[in-house]
mmCIF file as gemmi writes it, N, C-alpha and C atoms, coordinates in Angstrom:
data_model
loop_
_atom_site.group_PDB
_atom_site.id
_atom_site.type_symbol
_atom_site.label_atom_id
_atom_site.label_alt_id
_atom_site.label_comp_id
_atom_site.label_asym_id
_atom_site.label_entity_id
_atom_site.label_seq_id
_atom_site.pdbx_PDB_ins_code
_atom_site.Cartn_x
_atom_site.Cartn_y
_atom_site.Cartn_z
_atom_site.occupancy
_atom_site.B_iso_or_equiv
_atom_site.pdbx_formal_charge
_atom_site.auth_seq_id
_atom_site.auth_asym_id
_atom_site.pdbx_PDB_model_num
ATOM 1 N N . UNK Axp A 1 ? 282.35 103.905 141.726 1 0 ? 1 A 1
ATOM 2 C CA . UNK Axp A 1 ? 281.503 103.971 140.554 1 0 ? 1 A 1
ATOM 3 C C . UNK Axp A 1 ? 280.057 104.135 141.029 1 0 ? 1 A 1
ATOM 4 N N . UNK Axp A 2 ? 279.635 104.923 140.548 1 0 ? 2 A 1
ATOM 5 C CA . UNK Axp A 2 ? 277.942 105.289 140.638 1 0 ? 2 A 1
ATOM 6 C C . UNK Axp A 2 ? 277.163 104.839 139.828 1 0 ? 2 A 1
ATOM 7 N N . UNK Axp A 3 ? 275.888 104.214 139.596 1 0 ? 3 A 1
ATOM 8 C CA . UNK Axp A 3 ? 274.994 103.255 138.896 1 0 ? 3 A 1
ATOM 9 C C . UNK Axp A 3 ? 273.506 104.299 138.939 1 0 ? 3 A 1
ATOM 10 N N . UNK Axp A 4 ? 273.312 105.235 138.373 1 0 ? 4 A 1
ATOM 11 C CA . UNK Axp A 4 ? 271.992 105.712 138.529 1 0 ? 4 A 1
ATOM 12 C C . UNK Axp A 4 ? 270.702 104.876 138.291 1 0 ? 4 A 1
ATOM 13 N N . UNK Axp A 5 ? 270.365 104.475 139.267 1 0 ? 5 A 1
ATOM 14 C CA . UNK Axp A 5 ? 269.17 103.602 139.066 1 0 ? 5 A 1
ATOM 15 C C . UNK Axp A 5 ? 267.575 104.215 139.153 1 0 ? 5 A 1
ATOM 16 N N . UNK Axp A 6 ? 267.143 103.597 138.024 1 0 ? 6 A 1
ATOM 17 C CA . UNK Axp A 6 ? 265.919 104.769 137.628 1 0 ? 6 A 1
ATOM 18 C C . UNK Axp A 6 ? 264.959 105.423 138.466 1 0 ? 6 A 1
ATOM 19 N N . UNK Axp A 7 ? 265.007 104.018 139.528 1 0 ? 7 A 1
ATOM 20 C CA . UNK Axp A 7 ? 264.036 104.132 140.584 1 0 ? 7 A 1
ATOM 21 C C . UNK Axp A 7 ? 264.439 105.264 141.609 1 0 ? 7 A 1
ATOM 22 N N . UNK Axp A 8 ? 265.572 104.495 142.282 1 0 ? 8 A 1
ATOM 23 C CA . UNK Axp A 8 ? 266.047 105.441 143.552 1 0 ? 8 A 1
ATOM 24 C C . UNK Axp A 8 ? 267.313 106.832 143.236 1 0 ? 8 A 1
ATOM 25 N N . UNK Axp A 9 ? 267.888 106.965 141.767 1 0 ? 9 A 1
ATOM 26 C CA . UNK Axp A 9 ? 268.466 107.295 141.503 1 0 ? 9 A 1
ATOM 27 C C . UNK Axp A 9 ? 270.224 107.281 141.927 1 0 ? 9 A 1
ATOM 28 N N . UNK Axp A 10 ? 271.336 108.246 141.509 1 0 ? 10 A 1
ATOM 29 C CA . UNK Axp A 10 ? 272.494 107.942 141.655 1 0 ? 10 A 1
ATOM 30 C C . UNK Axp A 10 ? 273.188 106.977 143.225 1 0 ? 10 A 1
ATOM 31 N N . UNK Axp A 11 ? 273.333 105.474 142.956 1 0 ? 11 A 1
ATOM 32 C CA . UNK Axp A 11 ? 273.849 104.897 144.288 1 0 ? 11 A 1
ATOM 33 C C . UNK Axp A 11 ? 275.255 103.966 143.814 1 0 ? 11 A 1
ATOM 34 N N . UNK Axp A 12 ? 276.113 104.113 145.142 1 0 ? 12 A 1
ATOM 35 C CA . UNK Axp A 12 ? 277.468 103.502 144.941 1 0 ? 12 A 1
ATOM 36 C C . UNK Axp A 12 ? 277.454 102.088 144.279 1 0 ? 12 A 1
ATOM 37 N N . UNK Axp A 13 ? 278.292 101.698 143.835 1 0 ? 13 A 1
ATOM 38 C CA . UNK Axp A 13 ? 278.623 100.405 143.223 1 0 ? 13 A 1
ATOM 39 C C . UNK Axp A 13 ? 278.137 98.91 144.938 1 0 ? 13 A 1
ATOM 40 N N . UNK Axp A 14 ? 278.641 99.465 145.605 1 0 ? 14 A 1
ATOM 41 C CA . UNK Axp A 14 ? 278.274 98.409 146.428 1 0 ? 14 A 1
ATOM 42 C C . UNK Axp A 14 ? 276.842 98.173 146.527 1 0 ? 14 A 1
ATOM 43 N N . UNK Axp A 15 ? 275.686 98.69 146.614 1 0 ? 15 A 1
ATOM 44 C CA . UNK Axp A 15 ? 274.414 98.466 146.447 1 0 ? 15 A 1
ATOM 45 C C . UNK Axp A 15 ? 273.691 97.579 145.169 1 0 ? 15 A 1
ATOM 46 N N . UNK Axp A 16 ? 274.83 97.692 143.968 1 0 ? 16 A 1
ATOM 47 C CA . UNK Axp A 16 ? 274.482 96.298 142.921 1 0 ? 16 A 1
ATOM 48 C C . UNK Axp A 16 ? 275.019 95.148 143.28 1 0 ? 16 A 1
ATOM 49 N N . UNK Axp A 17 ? 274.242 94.146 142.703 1 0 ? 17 A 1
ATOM 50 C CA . UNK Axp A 17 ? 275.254 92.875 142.255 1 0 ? 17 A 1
ATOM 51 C C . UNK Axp A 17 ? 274.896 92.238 140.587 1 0 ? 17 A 1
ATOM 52 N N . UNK Axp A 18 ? 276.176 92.284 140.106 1 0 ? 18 A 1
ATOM 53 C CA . UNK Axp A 18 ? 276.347 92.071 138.652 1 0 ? 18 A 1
ATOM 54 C C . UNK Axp A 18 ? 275.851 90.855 138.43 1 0 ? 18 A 1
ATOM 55 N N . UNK Axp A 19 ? 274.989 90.944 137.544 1 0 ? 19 A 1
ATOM 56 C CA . UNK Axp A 19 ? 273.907 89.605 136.812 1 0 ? 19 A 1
ATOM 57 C C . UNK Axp A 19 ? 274.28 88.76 135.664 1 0 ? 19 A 1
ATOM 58 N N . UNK Axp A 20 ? 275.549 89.473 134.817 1 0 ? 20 A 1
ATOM 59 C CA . UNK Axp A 20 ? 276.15 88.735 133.618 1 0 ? 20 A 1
ATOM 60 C C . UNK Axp A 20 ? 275.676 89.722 132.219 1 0 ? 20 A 1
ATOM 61 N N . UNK Axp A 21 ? 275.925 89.09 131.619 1 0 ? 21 A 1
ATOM 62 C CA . UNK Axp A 21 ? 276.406 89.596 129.845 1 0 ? 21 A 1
ATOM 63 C C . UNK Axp A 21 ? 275.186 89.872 129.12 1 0 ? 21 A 1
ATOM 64 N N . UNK Axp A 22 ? 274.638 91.186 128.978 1 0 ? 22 A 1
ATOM 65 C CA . UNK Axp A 22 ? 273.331 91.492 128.719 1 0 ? 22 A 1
ATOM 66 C C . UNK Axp A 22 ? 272.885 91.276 127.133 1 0 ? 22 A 1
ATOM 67 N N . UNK Axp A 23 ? 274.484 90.467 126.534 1 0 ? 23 A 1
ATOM 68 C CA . UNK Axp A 23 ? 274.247 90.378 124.622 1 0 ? 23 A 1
ATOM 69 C C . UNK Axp A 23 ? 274.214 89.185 124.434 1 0 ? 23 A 1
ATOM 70 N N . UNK Axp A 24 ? 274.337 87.87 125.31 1 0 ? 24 A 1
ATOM 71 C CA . UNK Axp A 24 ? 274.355 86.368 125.581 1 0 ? 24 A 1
ATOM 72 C C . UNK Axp A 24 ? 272.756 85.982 124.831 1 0 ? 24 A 1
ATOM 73 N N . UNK Axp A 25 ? 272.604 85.468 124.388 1 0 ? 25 A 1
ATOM 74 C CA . UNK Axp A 25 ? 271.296 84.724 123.668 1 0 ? 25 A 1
ATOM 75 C C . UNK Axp A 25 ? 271.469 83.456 123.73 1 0 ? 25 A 1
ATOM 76 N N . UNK Axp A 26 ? 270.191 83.104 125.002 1 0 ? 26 A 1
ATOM 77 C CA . UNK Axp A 26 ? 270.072 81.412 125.796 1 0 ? 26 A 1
ATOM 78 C C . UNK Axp A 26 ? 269.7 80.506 124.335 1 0 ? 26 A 1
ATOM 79 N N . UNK Axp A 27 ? 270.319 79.439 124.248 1 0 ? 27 A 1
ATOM 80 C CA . UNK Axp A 27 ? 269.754 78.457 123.36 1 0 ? 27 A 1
ATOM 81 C C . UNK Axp A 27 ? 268.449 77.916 123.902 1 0 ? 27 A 1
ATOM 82 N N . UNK Axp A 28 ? 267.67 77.461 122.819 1 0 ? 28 A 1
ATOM 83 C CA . UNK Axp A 28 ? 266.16 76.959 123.058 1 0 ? 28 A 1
ATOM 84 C C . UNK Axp A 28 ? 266.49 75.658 124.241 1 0 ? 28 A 1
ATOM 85 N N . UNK Axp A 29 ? 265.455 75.928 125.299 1 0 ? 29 A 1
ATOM 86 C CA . UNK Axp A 29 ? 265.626 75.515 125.996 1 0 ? 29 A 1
ATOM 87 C C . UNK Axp A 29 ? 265.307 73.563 125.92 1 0 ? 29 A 1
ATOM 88 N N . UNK Axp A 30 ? 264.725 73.557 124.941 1 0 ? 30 A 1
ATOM 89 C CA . UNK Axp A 30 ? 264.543 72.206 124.067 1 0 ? 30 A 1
ATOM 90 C C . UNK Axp A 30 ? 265.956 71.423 123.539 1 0 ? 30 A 1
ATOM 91 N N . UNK Axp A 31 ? 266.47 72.631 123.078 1 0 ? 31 A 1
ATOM 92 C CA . UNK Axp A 31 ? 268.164 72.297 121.891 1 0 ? 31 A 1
ATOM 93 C C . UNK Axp A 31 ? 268.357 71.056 123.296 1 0 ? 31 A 1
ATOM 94 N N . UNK Axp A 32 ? 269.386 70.126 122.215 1 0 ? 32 A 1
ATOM 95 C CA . UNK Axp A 32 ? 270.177 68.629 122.432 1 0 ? 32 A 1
ATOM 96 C C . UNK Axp A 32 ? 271.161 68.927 121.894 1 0 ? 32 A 1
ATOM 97 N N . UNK Axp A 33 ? 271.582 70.436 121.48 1 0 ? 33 A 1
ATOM 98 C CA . UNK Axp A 33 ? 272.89 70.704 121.325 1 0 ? 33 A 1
ATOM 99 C C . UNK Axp A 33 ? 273.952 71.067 122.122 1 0 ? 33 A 1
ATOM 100 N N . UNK Axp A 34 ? 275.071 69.956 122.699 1 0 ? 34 A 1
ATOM 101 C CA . UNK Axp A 34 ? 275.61 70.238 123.611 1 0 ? 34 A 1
ATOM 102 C C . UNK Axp A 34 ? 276.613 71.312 123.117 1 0 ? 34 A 1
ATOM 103 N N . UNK Axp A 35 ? 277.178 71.656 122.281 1 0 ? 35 A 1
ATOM 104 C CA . UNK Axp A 35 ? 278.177 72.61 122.188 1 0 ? 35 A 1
ATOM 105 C C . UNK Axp A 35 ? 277.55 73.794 122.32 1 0 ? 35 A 1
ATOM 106 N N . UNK Axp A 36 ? 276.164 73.863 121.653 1 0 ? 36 A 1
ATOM 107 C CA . UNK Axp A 36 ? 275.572 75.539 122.466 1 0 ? 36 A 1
ATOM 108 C C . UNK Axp A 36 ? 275.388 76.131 123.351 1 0 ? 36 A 1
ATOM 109 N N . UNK Axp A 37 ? 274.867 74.479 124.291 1 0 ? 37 A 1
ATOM 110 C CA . UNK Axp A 37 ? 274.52 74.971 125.341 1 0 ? 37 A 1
ATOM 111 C C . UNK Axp A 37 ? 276.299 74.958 126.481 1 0 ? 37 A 1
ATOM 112 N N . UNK Axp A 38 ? 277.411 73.798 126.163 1 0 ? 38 A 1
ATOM 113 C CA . UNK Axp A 38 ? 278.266 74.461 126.934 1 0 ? 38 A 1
ATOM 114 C C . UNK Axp A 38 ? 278.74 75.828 126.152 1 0 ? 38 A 1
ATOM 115 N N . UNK Axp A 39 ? 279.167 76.082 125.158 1 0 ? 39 A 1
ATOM 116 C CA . UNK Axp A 39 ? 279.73 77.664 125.013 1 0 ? 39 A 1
ATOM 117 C C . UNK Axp A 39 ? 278.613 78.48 125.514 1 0 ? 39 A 1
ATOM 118 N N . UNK Axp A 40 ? 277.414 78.76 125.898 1 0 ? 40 A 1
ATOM 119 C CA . UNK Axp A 40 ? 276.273 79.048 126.798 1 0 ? 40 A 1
ATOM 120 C C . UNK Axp A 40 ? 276.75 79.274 127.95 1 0 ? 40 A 1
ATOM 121 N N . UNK Axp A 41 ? 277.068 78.161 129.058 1 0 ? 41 A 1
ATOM 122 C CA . UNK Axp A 41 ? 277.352 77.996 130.2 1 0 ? 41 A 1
ATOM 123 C C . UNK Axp A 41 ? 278.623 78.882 130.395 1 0 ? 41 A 1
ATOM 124 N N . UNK Axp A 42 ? 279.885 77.991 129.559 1 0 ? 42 A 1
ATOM 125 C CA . UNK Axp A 42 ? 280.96 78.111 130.69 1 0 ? 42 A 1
ATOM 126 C C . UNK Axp A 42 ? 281.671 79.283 129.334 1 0 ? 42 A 1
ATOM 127 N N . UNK Axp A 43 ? 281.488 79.35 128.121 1 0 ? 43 A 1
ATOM 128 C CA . UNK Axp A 43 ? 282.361 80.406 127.511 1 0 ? 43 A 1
ATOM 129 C C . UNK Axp A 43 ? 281.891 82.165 128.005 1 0 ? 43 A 1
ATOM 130 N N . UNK Axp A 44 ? 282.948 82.607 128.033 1 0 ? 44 A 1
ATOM 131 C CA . UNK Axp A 44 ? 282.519 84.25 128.746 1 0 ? 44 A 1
ATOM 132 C C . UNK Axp A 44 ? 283.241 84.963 127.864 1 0 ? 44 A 1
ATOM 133 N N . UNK Axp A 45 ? 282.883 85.743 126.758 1 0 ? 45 A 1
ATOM 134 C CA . UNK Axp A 45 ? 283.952 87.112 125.841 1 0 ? 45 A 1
ATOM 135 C C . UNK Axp A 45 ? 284.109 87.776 127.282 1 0 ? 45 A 1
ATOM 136 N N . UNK Axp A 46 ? 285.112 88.29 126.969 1 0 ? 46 A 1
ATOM 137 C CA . UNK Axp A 46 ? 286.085 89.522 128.055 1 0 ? 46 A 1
ATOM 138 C C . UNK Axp A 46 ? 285.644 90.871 126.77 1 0 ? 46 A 1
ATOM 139 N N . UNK Axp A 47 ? 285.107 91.72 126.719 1 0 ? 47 A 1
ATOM 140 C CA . UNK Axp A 47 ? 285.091 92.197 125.809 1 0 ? 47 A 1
ATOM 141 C C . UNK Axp A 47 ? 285.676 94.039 126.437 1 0 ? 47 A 1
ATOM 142 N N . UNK Axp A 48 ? 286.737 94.487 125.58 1 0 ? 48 A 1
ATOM 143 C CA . UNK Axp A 48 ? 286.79 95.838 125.724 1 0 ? 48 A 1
ATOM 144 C C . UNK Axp A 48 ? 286.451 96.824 124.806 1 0 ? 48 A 1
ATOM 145 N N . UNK Axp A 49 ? 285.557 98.028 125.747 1 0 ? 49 A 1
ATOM 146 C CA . UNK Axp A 49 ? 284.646 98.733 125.173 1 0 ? 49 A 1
ATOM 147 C C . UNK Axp A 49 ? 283.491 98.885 125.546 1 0 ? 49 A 1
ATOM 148 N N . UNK Axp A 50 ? 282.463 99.357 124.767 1 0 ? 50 A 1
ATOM 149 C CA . UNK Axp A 50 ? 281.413 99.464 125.617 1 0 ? 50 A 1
ATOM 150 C C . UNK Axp A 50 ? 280.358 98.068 125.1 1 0 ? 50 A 1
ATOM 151 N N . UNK Axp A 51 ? 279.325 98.135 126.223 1 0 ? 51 A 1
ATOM 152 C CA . UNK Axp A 51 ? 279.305 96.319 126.686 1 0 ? 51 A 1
ATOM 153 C C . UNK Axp A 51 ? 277.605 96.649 127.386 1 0 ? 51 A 1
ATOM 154 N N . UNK Axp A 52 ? 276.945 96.137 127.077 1 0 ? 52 A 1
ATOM 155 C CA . UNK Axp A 52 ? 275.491 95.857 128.137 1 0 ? 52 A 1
ATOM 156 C C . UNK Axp A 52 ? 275.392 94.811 129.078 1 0 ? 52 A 1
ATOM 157 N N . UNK Axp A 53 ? 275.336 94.717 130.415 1 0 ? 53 A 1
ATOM 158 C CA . UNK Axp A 53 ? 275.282 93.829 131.458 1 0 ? 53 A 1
ATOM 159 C C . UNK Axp A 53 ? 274.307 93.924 132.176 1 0 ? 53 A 1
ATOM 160 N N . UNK Axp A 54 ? 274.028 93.209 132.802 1 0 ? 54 A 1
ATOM 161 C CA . UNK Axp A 54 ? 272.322 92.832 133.783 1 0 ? 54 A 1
ATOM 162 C C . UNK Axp A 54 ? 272.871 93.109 134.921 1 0 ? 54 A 1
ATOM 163 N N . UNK Axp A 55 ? 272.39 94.303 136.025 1 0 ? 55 A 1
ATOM 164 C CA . UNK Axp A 55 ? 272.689 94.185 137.182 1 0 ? 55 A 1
ATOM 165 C C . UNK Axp A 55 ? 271.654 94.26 137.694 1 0 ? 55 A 1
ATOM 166 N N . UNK Axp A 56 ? 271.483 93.968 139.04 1 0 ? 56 A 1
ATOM 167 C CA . UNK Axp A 56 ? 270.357 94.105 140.552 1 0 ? 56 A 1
ATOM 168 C C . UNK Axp A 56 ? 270.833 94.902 141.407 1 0 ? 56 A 1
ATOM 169 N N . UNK Axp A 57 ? 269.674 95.99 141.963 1 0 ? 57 A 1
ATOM 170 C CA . UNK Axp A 57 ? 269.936 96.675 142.811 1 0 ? 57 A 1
ATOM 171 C C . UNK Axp A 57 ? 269.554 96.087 144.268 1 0 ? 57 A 1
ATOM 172 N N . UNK Axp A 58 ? 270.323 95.208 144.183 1 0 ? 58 A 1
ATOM 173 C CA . UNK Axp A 58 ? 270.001 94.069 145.627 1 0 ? 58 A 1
ATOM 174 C C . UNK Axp A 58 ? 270.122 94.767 146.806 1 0 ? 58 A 1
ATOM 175 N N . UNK Axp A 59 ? 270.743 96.058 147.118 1 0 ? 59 A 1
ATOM 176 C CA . UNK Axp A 59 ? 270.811 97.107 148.152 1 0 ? 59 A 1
ATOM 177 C C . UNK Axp A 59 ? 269.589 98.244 148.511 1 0 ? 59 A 1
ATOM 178 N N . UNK Axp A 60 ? 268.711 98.046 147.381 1 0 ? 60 A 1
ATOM 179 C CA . UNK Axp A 60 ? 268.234 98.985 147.287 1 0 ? 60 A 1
ATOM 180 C C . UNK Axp A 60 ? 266.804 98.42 146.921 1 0 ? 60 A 1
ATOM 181 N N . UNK Axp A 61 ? 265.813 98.903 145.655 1 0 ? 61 A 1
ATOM 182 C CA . UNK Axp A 61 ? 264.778 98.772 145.424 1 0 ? 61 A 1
ATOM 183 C C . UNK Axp A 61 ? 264.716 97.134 144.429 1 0 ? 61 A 1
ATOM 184 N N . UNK Axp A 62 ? 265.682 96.42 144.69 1 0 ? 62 A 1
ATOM 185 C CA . UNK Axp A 62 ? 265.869 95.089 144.044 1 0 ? 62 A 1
ATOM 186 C C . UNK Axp A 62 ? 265.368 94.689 142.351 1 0 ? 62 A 1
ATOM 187 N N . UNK Axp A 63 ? 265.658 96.329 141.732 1 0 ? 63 A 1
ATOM 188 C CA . UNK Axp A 63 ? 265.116 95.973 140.335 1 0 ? 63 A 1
ATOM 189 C C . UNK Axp A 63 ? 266.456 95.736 139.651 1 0 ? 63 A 1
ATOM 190 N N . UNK Axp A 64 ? 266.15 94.782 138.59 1 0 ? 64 A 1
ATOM 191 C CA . UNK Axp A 64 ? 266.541 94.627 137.572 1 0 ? 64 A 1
ATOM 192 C C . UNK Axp A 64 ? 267.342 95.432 136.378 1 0 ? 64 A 1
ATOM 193 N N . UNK Axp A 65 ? 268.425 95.366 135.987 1 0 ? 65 A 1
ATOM 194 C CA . UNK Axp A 65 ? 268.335 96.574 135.312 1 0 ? 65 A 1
ATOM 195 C C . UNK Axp A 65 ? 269.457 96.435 134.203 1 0 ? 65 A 1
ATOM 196 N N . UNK Axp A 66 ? 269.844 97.097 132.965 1 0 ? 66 A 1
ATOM 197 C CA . UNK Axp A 66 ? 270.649 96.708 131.93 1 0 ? 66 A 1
ATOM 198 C C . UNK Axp A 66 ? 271.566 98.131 131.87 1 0 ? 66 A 1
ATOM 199 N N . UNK Axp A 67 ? 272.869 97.892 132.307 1 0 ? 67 A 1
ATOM 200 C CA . UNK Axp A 67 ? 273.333 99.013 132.468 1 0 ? 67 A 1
ATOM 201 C C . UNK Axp A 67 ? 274.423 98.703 131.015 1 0 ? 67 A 1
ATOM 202 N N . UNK Axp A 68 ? 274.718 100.018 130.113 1 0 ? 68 A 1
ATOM 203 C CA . UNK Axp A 68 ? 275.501 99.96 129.179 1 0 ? 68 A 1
ATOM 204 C C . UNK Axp A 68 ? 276.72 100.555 129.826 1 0 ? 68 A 1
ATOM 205 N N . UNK Axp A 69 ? 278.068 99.949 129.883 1 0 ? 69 A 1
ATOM 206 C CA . UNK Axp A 69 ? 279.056 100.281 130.889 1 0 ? 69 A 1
ATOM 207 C C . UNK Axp A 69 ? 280.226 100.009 129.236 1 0 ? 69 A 1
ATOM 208 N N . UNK Axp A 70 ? 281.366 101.442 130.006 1 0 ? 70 A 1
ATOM 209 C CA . UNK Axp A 70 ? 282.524 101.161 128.812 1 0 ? 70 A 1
ATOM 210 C C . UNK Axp A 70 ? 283.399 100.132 129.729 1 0 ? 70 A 1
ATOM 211 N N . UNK Axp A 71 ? 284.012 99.044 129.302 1 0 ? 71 A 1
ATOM 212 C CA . UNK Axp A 71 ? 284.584 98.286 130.147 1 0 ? 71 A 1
ATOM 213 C C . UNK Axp A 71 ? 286.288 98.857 130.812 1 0 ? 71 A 1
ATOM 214 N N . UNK Axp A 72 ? 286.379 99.447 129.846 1 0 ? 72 A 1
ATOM 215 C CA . UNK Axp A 72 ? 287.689 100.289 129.957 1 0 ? 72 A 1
ATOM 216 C C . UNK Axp A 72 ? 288.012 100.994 130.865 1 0 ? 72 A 1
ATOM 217 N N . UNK Axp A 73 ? 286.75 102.566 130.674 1 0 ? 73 A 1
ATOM 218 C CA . UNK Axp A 73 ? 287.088 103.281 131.878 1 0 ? 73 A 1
ATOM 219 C C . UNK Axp A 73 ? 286.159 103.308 132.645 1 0 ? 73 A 1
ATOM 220 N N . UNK Axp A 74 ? 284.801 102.254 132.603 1 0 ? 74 A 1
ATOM 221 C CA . UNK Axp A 74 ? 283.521 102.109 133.566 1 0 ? 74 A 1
ATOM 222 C C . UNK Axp A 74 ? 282.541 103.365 133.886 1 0 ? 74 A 1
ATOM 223 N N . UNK Axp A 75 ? 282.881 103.845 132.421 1 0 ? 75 A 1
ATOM 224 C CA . UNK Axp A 75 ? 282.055 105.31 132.137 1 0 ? 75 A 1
ATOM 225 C C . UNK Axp A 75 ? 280.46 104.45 131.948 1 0 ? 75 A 1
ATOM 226 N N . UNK Axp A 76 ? 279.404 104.776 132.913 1 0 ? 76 A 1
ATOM 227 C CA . UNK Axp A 76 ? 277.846 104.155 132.607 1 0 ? 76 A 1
ATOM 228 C C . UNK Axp A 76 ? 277.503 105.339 131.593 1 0 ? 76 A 1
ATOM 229 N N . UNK Axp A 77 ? 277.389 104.284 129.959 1 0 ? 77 A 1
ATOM 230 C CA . UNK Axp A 77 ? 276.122 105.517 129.119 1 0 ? 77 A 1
ATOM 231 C C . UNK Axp A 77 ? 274.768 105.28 129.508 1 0 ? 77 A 1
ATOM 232 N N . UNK Axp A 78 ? 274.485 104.393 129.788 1 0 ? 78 A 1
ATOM 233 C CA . UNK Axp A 78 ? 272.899 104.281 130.46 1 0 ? 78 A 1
ATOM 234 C C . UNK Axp A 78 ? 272.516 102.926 131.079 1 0 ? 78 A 1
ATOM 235 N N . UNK Axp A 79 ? 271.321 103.89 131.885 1 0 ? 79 A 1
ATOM 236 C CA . UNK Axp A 79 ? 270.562 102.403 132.63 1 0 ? 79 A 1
ATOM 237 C C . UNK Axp A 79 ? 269.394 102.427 132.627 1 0 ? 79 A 1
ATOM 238 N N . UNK Axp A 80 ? 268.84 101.521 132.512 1 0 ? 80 A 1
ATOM 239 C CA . UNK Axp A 80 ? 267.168 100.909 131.869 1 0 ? 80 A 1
ATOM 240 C C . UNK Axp A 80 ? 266.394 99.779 132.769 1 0 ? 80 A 1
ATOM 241 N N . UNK Axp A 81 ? 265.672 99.804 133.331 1 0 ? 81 A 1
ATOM 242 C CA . UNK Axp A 81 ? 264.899 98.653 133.774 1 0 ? 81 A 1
ATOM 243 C C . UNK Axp A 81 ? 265.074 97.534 132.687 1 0 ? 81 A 1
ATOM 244 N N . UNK Axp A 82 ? 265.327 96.345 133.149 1 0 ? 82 A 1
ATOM 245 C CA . UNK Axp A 82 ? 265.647 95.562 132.411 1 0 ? 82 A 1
ATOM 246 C C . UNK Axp A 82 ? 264.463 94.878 131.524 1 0 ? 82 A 1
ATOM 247 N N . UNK Axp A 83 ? 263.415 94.682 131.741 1 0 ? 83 A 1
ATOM 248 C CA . UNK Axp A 83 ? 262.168 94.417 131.418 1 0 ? 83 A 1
ATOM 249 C C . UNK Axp A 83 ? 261.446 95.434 130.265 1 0 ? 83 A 1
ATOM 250 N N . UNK Axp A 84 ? 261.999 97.008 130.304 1 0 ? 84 A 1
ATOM 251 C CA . UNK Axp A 84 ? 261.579 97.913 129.539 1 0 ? 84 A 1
ATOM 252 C C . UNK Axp A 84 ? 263.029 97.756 128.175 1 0 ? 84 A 1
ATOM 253 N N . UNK Axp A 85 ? 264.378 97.575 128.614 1 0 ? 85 A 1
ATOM 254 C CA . UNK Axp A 85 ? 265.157 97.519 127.761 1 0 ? 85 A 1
ATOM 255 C C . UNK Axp A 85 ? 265.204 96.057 127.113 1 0 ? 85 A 1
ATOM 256 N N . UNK Axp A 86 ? 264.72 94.812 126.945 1 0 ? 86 A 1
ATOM 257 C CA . UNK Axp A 86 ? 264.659 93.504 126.997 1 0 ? 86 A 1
ATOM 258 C C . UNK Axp A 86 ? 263.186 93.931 125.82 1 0 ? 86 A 1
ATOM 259 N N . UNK Axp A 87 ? 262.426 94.669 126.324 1 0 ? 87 A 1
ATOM 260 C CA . UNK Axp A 87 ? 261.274 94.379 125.017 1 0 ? 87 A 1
ATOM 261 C C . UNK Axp A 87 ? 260.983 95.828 123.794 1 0 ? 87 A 1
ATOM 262 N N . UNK Axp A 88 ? 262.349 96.477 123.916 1 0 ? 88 A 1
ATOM 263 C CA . UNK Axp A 88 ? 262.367 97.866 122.939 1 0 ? 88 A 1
ATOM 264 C C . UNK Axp A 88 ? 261.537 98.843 123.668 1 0 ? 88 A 1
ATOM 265 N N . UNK Axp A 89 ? 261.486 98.957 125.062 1 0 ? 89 A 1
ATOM 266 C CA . UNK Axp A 89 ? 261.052 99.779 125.766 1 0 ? 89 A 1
ATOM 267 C C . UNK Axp A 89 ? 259.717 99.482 126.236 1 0 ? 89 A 1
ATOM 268 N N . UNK Axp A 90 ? 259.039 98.916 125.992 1 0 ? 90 A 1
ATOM 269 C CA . UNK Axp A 90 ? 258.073 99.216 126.822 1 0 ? 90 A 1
ATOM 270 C C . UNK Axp A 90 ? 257.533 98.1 128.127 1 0 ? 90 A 1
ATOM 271 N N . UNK Axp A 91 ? 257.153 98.681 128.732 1 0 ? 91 A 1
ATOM 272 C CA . UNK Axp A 91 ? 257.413 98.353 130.214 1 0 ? 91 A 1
ATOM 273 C C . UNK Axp A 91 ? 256.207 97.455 130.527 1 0 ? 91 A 1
């Protein structure tokens, strides 16, 4: 699988490492709600289809990045600096 990363462009899957579930929304870091914060922690959807996830190009130029991946057949529709896709684009 190939990950085009914006910076250095098209590099193999071994040059990321997967960061987690890019649709997860952290509870306030204040909340005393323990059931939010464990389904937070330890619950994970398996979801099939297409899916946004946080990866690092830890091989490479070590950015950040939100790749939209189909989980199915790991077709990438896109990848975004994570910082530019996190605030409606702008960087």
């Amino acid at each position: 699988m190939l990950i085009d990363c914006p910076h250095c462009g098209p590099r193999d899957l071994a040059e990321f490492s997967y960061q987690g579930d890019a649709t997860r929304t952290r509870p306030d870091p204040a909340s005393t709600d323990t059931k939010a914060w464990l389904d937070y922690v330890y619950n994970r959807p398996n979801p099939a289809g297409l899916h946004r996830e946080y990866w690092q190009h830890a091989g490479g130029c070590r950015a950040h990045l939100v790749v939209e991946r189909d989980t199915l057949t790991h077709e990438i529709r896109s990848v975004a600096f994570a910082r530019s896709a996190d605030s409606g684009g702008a960087a």
